[in-house]
N, C-alpha and C positions, 0 to 999 in steps of 0.2 A: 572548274565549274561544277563536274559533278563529284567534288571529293566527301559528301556527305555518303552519295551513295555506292559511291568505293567503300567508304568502311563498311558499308552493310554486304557487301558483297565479301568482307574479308574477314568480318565477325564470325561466322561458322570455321573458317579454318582456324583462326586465332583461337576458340574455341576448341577444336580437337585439340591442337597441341596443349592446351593446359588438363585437358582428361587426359592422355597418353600421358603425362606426366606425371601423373599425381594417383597413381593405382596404391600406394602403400600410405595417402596420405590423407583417406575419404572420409568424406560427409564428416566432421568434424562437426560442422554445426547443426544438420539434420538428423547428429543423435543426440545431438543440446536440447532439438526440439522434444527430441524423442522422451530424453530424460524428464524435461519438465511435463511432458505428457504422463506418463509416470507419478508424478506428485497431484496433478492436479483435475486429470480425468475424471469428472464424476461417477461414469460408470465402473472405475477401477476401484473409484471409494468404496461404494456399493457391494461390491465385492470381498474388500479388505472386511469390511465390517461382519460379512458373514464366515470368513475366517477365525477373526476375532470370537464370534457364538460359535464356532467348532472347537477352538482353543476353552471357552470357558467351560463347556460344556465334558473335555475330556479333566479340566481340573474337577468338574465337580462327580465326574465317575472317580478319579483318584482319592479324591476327600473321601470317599465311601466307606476308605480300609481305615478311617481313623474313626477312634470313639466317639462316641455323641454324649454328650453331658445334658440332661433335661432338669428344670426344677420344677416339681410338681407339686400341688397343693389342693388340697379341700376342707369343707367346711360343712358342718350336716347342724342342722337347727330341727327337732322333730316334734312329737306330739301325737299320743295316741298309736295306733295299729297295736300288732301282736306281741305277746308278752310271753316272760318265761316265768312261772311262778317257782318258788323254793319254797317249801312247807318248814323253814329253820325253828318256828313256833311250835311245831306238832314234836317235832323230831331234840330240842334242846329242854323243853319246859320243864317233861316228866323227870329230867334230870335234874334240874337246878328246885323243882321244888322237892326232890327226895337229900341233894344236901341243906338245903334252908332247914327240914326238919331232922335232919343229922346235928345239924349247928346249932339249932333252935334261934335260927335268925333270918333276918331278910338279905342275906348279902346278894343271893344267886336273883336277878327281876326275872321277870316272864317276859318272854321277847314274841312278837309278832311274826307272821310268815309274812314274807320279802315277794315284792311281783316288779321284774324286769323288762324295760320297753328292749326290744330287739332295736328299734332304731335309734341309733347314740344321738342323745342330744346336747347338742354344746360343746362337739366334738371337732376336732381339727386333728390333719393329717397332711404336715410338710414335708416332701424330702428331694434329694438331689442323686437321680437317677444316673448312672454311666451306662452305656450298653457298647457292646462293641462283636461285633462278626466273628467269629471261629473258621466257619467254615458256611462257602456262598459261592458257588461257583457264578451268579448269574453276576456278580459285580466287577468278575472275573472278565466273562467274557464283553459285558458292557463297555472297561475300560478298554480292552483292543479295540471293539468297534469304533468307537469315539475316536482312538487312532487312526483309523483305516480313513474316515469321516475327514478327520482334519486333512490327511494325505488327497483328499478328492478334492479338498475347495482348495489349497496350495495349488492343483493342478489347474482349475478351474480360476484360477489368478492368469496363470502363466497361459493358457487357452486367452483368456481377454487380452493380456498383453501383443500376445503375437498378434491377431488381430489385427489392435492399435496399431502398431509397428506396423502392420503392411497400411492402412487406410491411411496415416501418417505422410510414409513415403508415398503414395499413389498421389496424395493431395500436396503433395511438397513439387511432384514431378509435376503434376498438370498447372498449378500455380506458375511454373519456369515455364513451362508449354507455351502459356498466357500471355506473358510476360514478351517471350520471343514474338509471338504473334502481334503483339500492339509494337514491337520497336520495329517489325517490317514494314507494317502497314504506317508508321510514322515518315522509316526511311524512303519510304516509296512516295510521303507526299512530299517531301524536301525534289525528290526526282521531279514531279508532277510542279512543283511550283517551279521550279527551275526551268523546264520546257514553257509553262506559261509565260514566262518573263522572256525566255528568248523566243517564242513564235511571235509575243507582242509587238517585241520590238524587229524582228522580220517584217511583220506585217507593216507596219509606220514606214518601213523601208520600201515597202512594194515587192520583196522578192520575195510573198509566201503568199497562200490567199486565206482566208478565214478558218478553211477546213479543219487544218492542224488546229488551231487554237482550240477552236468548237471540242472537237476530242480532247484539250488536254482538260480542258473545265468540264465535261463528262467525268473525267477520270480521277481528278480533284474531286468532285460532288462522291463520288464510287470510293473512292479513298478516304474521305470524310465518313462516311456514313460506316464502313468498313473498321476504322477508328475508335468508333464510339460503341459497335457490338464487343472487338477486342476488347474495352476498356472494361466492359462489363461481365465478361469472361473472366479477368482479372481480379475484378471486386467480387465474384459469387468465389471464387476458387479460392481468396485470401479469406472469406469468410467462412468457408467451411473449414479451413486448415486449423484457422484460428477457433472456432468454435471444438475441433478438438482436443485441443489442450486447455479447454475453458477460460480463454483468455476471453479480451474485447473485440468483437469481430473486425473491426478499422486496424487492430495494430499491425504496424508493420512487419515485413517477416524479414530478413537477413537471407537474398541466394549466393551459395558460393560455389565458382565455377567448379571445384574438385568433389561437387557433391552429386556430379554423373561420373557412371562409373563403365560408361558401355565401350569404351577403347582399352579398358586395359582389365576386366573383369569376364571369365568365362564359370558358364555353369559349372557346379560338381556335380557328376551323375553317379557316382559312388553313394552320395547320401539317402540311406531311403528313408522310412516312416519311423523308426524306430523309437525317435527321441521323441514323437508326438506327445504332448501332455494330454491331450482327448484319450491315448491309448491307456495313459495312466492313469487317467478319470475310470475308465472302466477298469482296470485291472484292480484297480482300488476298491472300486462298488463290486466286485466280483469277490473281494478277501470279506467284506464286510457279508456279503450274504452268507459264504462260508463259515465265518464264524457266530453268525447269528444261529446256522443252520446246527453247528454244535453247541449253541446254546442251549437249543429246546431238547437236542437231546442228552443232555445233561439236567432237565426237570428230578431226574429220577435220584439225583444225587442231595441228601437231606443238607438242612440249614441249621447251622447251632450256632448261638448265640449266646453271650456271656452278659451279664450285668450285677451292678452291685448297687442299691441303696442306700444312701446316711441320710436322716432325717428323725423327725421328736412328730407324736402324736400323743394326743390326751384330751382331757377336758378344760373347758374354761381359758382355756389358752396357756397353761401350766406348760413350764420346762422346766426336767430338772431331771436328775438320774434317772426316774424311772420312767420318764416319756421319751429319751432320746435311743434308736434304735439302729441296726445295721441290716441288710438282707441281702445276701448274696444269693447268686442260681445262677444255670443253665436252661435255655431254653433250644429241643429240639422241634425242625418240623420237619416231614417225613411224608409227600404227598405219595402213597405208595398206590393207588386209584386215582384219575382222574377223567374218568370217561372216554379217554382218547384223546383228549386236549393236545397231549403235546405230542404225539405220533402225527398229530393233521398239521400241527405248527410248525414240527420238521421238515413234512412233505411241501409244507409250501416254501419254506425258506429252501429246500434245495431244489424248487424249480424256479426260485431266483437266480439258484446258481447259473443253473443250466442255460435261461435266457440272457445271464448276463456273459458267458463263455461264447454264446452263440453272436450276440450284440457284440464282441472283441473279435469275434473272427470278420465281421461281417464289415463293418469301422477298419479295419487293419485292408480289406480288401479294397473297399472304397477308396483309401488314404494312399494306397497304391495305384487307383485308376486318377487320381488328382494329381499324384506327383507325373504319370507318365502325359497324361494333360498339359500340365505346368511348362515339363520339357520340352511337349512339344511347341507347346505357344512360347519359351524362348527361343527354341532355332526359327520358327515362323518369324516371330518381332526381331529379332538380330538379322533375319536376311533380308525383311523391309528394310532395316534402317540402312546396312549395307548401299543397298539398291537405290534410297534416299538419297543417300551424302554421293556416290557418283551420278546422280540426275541433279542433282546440284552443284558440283562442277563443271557438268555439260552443260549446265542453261546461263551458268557465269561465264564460259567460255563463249558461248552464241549470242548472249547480250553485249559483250566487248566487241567481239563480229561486226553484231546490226550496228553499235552505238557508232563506230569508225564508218562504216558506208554512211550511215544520215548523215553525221557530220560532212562528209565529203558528197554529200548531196546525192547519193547513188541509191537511197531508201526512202519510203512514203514514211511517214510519221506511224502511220495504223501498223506498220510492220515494227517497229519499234516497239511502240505500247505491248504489241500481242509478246514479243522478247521481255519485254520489263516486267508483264505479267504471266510469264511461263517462271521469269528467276525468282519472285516473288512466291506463287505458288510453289516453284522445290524446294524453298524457303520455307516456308510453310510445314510442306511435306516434311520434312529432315528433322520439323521440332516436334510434328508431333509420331512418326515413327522411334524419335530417341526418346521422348516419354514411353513412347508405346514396349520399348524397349526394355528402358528401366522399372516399369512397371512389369512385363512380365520376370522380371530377375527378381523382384518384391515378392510376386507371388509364389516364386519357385524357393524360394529361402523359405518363405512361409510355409508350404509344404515338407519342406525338411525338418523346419525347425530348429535351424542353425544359428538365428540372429542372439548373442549375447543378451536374452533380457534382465538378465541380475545384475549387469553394468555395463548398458548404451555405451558408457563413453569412451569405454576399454576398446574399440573395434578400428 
């Protein structure tokens, strides 16, 4: 008669032993979830894309040391302004007419004085520039930075990651929380209808009087309503799990028993902060201001630069040997003054330093009062759950008690109920101290930074 609610009484043990068994065999499918959190997290894309602008950005400090090829061109059309006069009339004439009358002929003419517009007109000037860096320390130190840069968002990945990975598991764990809670409260009305039907049919006998009945439809109404809050614990919990892996909030999720891990998993208290990627976020932003800081002061170190020209200039748009030309050079530059410019650009880049040495000690100290937190809230949630699962064998043992004396007619129906609702609540209790459980081991991994996030599935 009540084998429905025998298995609910026997589901929790059947339930340990497949965690007790399965420690080298876990969550298999809650780093499936995990993985596809991974691909499909919006906020992880988000992220990847600013990687991505660190990545392009350190190619385009490396491009720097390679030449630049420009092709440049002009075009001058003028008219009027200042002139250069040549007196070639003044200066040739006396000559050519002293051999005219040597010759006694007209060969030598009389030439005119010549006036030149200083502004070329109908002039054109194409050519195809190369330049290329000699010596530039700031492209130098640019490209480190841009390293140092990309090394903070790679961190600042693996920061979101971890994260995920705990808010994952937390929402994985209270989802099964959910879950246990609506299959009590179901098993408990299969119990409640069951007594319905026998106090009914008691009553039609004459050997019971309405009392019992009246409470077991109280208890049914209580267990109905009970039902439908569980159910709804169930649909907000699947919708937030599923909303972090950007799925469809309705889709189904997959629990499987071996993805608790609290009978056969103890914390490591050997692991501190070390692996933290927040520590390496800073320790990164800490190299970058360092080397910005040697940047400024290396202002004082000059810049040469090389380049060559091939290109044709002339008039009228003429090419031909004597328009087409070559120009090579060096250019230095030498800011040997600058008013203080870069003595004050040093001083502030090395009180970045200093704030960001200070922000690393301060972050490492913090990260140590969370881990020893963490610890504590695992022995706290592993001695609830402890305490849980033997207040749950005591109240399966005292409901099999009451259930033999009612039957044998030695118990009021009300003492029954209050047994059926003490095993129900350690029922209860047992699932959500074992979330409360695994949720604390989530967030003490979290602290350490131990969870494989380069390959969920490897674990």
């Amino acid at each position: 008669m009540y084998t429905p609610f025998i298995r609910l009484l026997l589901l929790p043990f059947i339930i340990l032993g497949i965690w007790s068994s399965s420690a080298k065999a876990q969550t298999s499918r809650l780093d499936g979830y995990i993985a596809e959190a991974f691909e499909r997290n919006q906020g992880l894309k988000a992220q990847q894309i600013d990687l991505d602008r660190a990545l392009y950005a350190l190619k385009e400090a490396q491009a720097m040391y390679l030449p630049t090829v420009s092709l440049l061109g002009s075009y001058t059309k003028s008219s009027g302004g200042r002139t250069i006069d040549v007196p070639v009339g003044d200066l040739i004439n006396p000559v050519y007419k002293a051999l005219n009358e040597l010759t006694n002929s007209n060969r030598y003419p009389q030439l005119e004085n010549q006036s030149f517009l200083l502004n070329p007109d109908n002039f054109y000037d194409a050519k195809i520039r190369t330049s290329l860096p000699l010596i530039n320390a700031e492209i130098r130190y640019n490209k480190l930075i841009k390293q140092q840069l990309i090394g903070n968002q790679q961190a600042a990945i693996n920061v979101y990651k971890r994260t995920l990975v705990k808010d994952i598991k937390t929402a994985y764990y209270r989802y099964f929380q959910a879950l246990q809670g609506l299959a009590a409260y179901k098993s408990a009305l299969v119990f409640v209808k069951e007594n319905i039907r026998e106090n009914e049919s008691l009553l039609r006998n004459g050997t019971r009087n309405r009392t019992a009945l009246l409470r077991a439809q109280t208890e049914q109404q209580k267990t109905d309503a009970s039902i439908i809050q569980a159910q709804q614990t169930v649909d907000n919990a699947r919708s937030y799990f599923n909303f972090l892996l950007n799925r469809p909030l309705r889709d189904s999720i997959i629990v499987e028993q071996n993805a608790f891990t609290v009978q056969g998993v103890s914390a490591d208290t050997t692991v501190g902060v070390l692996h933290r990627e927040e520590l390496n976020q800073l320790r990164t932003m800490q190299q970058a201001y360092t080397l910005d800081y040697k940047l400024q002061k290396s202002g004082f170190i000059p810049k040469v630069n090389t380049f060559v020209d091939l290109g044709s200039q002339g008039f009228d748009f003429k090419v031909d040997d004597k328009t087409r030309y070559y120009l090579w050079g060096v250019n230095l530059q030498w800011d040997i003054f600058t008013g203080g410019q870069r003595k004050y650009r040093a001083a502030q880049s090395q009180a970045k330093v200093q704030a960001a040495a200070a922000k690393l000690d301060e972050t490492t100290q913090q990260m140590n009062l969370q881990l020893d937190q963490a610890y504590n809230n695992y022995r706290s949630a592993k001695a609830a759950y402890q305490s849980a699962v033997a207040q749950l064998s005591f109240a399966g043992k005292y409901y099999n008690d009451q259930l033999k004396a009612y039957r044998a007619g030695q118990l009021l129906y009300l003492e029954l109920v209050d047994a059926q609702n003490q095993l129900t609540g350690a029922y209860l209790q047992n699932a959500d101290t074992q979330a409360g459980l695994e949720i604390a081991i989530a967030e003490l991994e979290r602290s350490q930074a131990t969870y494989p996030i380069n390959n969920p599935n490897s674990k």
